[in-house]
N, C-alpha and C positions, 0 to 999 in steps of 0.2 A: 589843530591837528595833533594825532596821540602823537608819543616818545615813537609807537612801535612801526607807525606807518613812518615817521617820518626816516628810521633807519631803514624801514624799506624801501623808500623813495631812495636814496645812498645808494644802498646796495642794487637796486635796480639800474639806474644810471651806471655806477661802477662800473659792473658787469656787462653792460652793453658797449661803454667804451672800450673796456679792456676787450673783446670780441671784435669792436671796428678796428680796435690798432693791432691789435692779430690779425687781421684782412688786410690793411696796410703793409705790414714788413713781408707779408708775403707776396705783394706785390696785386693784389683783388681789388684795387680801385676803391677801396675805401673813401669817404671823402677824411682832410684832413682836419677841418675845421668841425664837422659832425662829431671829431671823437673830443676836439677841445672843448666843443658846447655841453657834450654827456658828459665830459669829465666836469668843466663847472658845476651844471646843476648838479653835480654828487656832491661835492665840494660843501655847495651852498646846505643841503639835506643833512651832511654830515656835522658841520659846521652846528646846526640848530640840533642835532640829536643830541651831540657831545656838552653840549652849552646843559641843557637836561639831566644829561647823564651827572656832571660834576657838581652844580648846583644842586645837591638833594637837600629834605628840607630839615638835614639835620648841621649841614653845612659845606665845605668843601670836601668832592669825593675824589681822595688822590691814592683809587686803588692802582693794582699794577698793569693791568688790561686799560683802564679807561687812560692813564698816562699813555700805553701802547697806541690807545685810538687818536690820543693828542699828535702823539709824533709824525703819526702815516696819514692823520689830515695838513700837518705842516710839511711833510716831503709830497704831499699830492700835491699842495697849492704852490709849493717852491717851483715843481717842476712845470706845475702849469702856465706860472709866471714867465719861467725860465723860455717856454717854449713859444709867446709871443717876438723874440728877438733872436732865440736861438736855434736850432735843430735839435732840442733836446724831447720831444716829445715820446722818441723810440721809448722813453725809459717808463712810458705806461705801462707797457704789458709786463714787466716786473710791479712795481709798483702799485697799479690798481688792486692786482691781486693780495698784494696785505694790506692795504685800505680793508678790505674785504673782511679779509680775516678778522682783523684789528677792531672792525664793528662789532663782526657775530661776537667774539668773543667779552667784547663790551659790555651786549646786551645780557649775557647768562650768568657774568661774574655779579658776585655780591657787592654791596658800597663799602668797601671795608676804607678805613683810614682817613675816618672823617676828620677835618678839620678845620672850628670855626672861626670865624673872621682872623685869618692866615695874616703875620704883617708882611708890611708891603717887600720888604725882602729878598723876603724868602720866596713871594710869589715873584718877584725879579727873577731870582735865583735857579727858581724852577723853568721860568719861561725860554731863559738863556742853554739850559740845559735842554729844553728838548728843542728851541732852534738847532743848537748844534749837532744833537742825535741827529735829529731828522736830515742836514744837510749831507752829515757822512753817511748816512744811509745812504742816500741819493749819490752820493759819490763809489757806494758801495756796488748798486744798482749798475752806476757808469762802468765799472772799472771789471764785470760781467757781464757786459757788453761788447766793453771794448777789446776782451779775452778772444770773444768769441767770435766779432768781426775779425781777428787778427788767425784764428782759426780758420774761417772761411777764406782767406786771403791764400793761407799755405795749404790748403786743400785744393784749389779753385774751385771752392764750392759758394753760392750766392742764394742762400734761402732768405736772409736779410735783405732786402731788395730796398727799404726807403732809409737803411742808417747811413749817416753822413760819412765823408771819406776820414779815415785813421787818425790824419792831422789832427781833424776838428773835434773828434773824439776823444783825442789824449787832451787837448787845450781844454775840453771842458770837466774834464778829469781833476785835472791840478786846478781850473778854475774852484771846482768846489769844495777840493781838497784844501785851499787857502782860506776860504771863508767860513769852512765848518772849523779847520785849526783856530782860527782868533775866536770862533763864538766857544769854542772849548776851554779857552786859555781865559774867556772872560766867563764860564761858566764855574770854572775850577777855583778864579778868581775869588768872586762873588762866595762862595763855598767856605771856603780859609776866612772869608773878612768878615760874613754874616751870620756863618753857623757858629754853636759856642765850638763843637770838638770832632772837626772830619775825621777825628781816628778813632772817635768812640766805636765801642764793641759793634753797634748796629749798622755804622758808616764806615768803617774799615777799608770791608770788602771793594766797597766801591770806589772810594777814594783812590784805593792800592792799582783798582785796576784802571780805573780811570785815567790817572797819571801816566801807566807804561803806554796808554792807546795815546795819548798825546805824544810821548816819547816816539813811538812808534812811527804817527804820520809826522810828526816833526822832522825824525832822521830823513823820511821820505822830501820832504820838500827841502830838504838842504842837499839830500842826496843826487835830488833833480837839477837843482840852481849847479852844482859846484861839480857834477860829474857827469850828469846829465842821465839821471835814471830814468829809464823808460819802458813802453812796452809791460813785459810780463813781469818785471821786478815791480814797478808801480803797480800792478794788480796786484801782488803778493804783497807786498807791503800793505795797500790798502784794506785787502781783506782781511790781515792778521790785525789792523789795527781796531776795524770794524767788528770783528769777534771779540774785542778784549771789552768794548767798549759796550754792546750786548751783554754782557757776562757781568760787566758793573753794575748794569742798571737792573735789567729786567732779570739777570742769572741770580743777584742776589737778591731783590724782592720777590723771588717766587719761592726762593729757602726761606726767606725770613714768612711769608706769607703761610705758607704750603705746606712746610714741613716743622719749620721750629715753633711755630705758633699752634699748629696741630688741627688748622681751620684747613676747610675746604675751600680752592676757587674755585668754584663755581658751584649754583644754587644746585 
């Protein structure tokens, strides 16, 4: 099967779960297992597009789009995971939808930044780095939900009809607020021990910002343990720190890509 059917096959499933879990939260009888099945087989499609896409046959392809498709197939399948034990399924219909994007985009960007046989590292290094993007995404995702269930709450308004009650909503909030903070702290880690110079001219940017987004959810999770931050402070928090941490990664690979290089993304 080509590269292009098989991102179609992705995008097909995607989009039809992201449409059954929009019939869900609005309360339409969705089934709930129909959207974790569609979400799978995208998963699985996606999974073998991206496998394609990075493997070219000049070596490893770690442009800034096909890393983007890395991270929103690791926040799909996080969440998919998540939501055999948990109530976390609500968070497809954000979600699916930059899976989505994250393909298309994938598929019209150039293989720019090839590199061959990568040591083993560095490709640690990288791996740690988009588990932990992709978890605070996913936390990102939670904590615009959880806005906006807390919205519906002070309105008494109930368009949201299958998100779990607030408790379980903020528990799974700082749940993955804890676990994307230690994959950051061992991504950050990994960074200082294995690269020669995270402050070189090209890493700087990312470093600099990388750090204050750790700073960031850090304060939040001590802010919560010892004063007990909650509600709309832990959405502000989380989403300032999820903007800093975008701006590391993908804000400075698209200057360095895009404009200091003088290349075009996209074909």
């Amino acid at each position: 099967m080509s590269g292009f059917l098989v991102s179609m096959g992705a995008l097909g499933s995607y989009l039809a779960g992201s449409v059954g879990q929009g019939l869900r939260t609005t309360g339409r009888g969705f089934p709930r297992w129909l959207v974790l099945l569609l979400t799978t087989i995208g998963v699985i499609f996606h999974a073998l597009s991206l496998y394609g896409s990075i493997h070219s046959g000049e070596g490893i392809n770690l442009s800034v789009f096909t890393m983007g498709s890395l991270t929103a197939l690791m926040v799909t399948l996080l969440v998919l995971v998540s939501s055999l034990k948990k109530p976390s399924e609500s968070l497809l219909i954000l979600i699916l939808p930059i899976s989505i994007a994250m393909i298309v985009l994938a598929i019209w960007s150039p293989a720019e930044h090839i590199v061959w046989n990568p040591a083993p590292e560095m490709v640690a290094h990288i791996l740690l780095s988009v588990m932990a993007y992709g978890v605070l995404m996913v936390a990102a995702c939670q904590a615009v939900l959880l806005s906006w269930q807390e919205h519906q709450l002070r309105t008494h308004r109930h368009t949201m009809k299958t998100l779990p009650p607030l408790q379980t909503m903020e528990k799974l909030l700082f749940e993955f607020l804890w676990l994307g903070v230690f994959l950051l702290t061992l991504s950050l880690g990994s960074g200082f021990l294995f690269l020669e110079d995270m402050f070189a001219q090209k890493l700087v940017h990312k470093t600099v910002l990388s750090i204050m987004a750790w700073g960031l959810f850090a304060t939040l999770l001590v802010g919560h343990w010892r004063f007990g931050w909650r509600g709309q402070t832990a959405v502000r928090w989380t989403l300032a720190g999820v903007v800093f941490l975008v701006l590391a990664y993908f804000g400075s690979r698209l200057v360095l890509d895009c404009v200091i290089s003088g290349q075009s993304c996209f074909q």
